[in-house]
C-alpha positions in Angstrom: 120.7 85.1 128.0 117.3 87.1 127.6 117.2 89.3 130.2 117.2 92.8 130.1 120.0 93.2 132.8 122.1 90.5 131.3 121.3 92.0 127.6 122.9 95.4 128.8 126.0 93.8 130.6 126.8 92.1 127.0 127.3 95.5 125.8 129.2 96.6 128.8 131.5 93.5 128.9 132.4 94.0 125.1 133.2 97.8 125.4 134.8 97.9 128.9 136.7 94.3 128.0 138.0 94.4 124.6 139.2 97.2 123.1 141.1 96.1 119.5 144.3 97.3 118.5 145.8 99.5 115.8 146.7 96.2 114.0 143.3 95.3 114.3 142.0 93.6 110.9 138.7 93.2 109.1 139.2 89.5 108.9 136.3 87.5 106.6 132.7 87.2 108.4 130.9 85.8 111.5 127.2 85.6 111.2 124.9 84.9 114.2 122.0 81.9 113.0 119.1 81.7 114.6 115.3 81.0 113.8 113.5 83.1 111.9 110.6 82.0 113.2 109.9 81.2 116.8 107.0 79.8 118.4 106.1 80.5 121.6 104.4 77.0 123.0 105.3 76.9 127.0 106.4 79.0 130.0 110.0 78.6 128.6 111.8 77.5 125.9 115.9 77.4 124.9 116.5 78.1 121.4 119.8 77.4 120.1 121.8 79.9 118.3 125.3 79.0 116.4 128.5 80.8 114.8 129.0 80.4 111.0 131.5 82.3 108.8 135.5 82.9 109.2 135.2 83.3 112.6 134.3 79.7 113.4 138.0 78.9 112.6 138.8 81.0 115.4 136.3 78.5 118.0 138.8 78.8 121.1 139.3 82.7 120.9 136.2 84.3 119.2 134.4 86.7 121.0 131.2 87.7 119.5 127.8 89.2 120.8 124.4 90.1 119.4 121.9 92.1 121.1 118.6 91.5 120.2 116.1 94.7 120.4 112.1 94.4 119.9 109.2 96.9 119.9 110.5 97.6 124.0 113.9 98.1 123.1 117.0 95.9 123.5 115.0 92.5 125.2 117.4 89.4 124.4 121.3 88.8 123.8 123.7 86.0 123.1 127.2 85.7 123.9 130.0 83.4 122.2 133.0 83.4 124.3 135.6 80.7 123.0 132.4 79.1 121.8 130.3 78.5 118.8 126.9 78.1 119.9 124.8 79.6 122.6 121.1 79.5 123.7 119.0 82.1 123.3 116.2 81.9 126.7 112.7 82.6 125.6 109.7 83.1 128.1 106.7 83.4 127.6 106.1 87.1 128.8 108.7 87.6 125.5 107.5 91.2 123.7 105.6 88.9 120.2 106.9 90.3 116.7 110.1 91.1 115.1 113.3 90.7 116.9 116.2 92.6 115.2 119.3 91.2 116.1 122.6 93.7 116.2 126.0 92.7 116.6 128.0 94.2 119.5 131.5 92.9 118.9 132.7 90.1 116.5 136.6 89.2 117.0 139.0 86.7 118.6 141.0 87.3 121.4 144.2 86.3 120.3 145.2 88.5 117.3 142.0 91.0 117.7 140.8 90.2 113.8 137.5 91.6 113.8 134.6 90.3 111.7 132.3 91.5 109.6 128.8 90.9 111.2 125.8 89.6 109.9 121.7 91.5 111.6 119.0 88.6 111.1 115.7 89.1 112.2 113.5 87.1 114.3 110.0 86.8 114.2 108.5 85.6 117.7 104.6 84.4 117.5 102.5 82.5 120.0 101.9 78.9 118.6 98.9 77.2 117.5 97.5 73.5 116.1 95.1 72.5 113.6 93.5 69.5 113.3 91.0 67.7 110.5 88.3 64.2 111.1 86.9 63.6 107.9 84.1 60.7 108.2 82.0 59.1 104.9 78.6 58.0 104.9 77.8 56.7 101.5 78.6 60.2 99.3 78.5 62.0 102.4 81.7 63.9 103.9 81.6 65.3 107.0 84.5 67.4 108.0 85.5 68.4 111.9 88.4 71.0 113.1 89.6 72.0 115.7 91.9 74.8 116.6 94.1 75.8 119.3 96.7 78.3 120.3 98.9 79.1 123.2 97.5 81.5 125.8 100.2 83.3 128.2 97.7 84.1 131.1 97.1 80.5 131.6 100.4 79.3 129.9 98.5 76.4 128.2 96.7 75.5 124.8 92.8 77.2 124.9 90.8 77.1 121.8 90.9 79.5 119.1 88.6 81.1 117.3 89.6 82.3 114.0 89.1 81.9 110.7 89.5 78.3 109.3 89.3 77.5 106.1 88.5 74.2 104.6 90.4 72.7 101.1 90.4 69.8 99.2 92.0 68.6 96.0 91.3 65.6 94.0 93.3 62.5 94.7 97.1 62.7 92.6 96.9 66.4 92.2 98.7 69.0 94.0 96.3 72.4 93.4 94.0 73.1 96.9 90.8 74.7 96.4 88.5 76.3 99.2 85.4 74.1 99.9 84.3 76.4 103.0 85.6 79.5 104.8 84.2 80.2 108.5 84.8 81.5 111.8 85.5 78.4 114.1 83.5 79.1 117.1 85.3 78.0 120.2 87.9 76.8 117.9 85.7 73.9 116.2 84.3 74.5 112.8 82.1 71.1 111.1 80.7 71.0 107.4 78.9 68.2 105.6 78.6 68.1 101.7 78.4 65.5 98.8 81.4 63.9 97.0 81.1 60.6 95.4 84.8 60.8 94.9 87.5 60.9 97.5 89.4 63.8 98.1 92.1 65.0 100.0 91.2 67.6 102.4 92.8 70.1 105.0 92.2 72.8 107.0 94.2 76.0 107.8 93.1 78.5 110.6 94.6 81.9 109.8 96.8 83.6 112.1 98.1 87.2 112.6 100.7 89.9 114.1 101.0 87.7 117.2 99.8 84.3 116.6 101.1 81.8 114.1 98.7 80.5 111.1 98.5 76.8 111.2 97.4 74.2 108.7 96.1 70.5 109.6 97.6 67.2 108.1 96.2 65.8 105.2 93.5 63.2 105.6 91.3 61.3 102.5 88.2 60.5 102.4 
């Protein structure tokens, strides 16, 4: 559930629906998991969220709910009722940054034990790809990226231009140094230099508040 509307009624439902007893106990935890990274990469995507703690011994009568509030306000929710798991609907209109998630109600229906809740955050970014060609001539390397990231007025991959930053590292160690740092223009960026000996190389185009960073395989040349 990720509505607005539906965000609101899971409030509603747990006030107007439940209302614990004086024997009501503070019975152990139940702690909402979800990502703490999401990327956004389509129109839509379902991301499933699950139950841990105490309260998962109670899987037929728990009764939990998180509300999920961004920059905007309360924007997404998630409801466990007699269940464990849930899915959490993203679009692609979703506000991009932290999603602070805060729980509404956390008991079981049978012998109203409450829960203590967990408040996870959720950091919601538009997704991007990297990739790295390395080709040898003789001593000659010649190194081609490209990047892409996920565009929400076309709702498909365009190319990105960013920052990309070129490593390598000689073969069988594990440190990366920079070999070149540039702007990819129209998300390609190519560089050519002199290396006798291979090398394993990579690229990583940097990211920021609303788009994820992203870093290439390795490839050896």
């Amino acid at each position: 559930m990720s509505t607005l509307a539906g965000t609101a009624a899971l409030a509603t439902l747990a006030t107007v629906a439940f209302s614990p007893s004086a024997q009501a106990a503070t019975n152990g935890s139940c702690r909402l998991v979800v990502p703490a990274q999401v990327r956004i990469v389509g129109p839509y995507q379902a991301v499933k969220t699950t139950l841990s703690g105490t309260c998962t011994s109670y899987a037929s009568s728990v009764f939990a709910t998180w509300t999920g509030y961004t920059s905007q306000g309360a924007e997404d929710g998630v409801l466990f009722d007699s269940v464990t798991s849930d899915y959490w609907d993203i679009y692609d209109w979703h506000t991009l940054g932290v999603v602070s998630w805060r729980e509404a109600w956390a008991t079981e229906q049978n012998n109203w034990n409450e829960f203590t809740p967990n408040t996870p955050t959720t950091t919601v970014r538009l997704g991007s790809w990297t990739s790295l060609k390395a080709v040898r001539s003789g001593s000659r390397v010649t190194l081609t990226s490209t990047g892409t990231r996920y565009a929400t007025t076309v709702q498909k991959r365009i190319p990105w231009q960013t920052t990309a930053t070129l490593q390598y590292r000689p073969v069988g160690t594990t440190t990366w140094k920079t070999l070149k740092k540039a702007t990819a223009t129209k998300g390609a960026l190519t560089y050519s230099y002199t290396s006798k000996a291979a090398r394993d190389y990579r690229v990583s185009y940097a990211g920021g508040t609303t788009i994820w960073s992203s870093t290439s395989s390795t490839v050896r040349k």
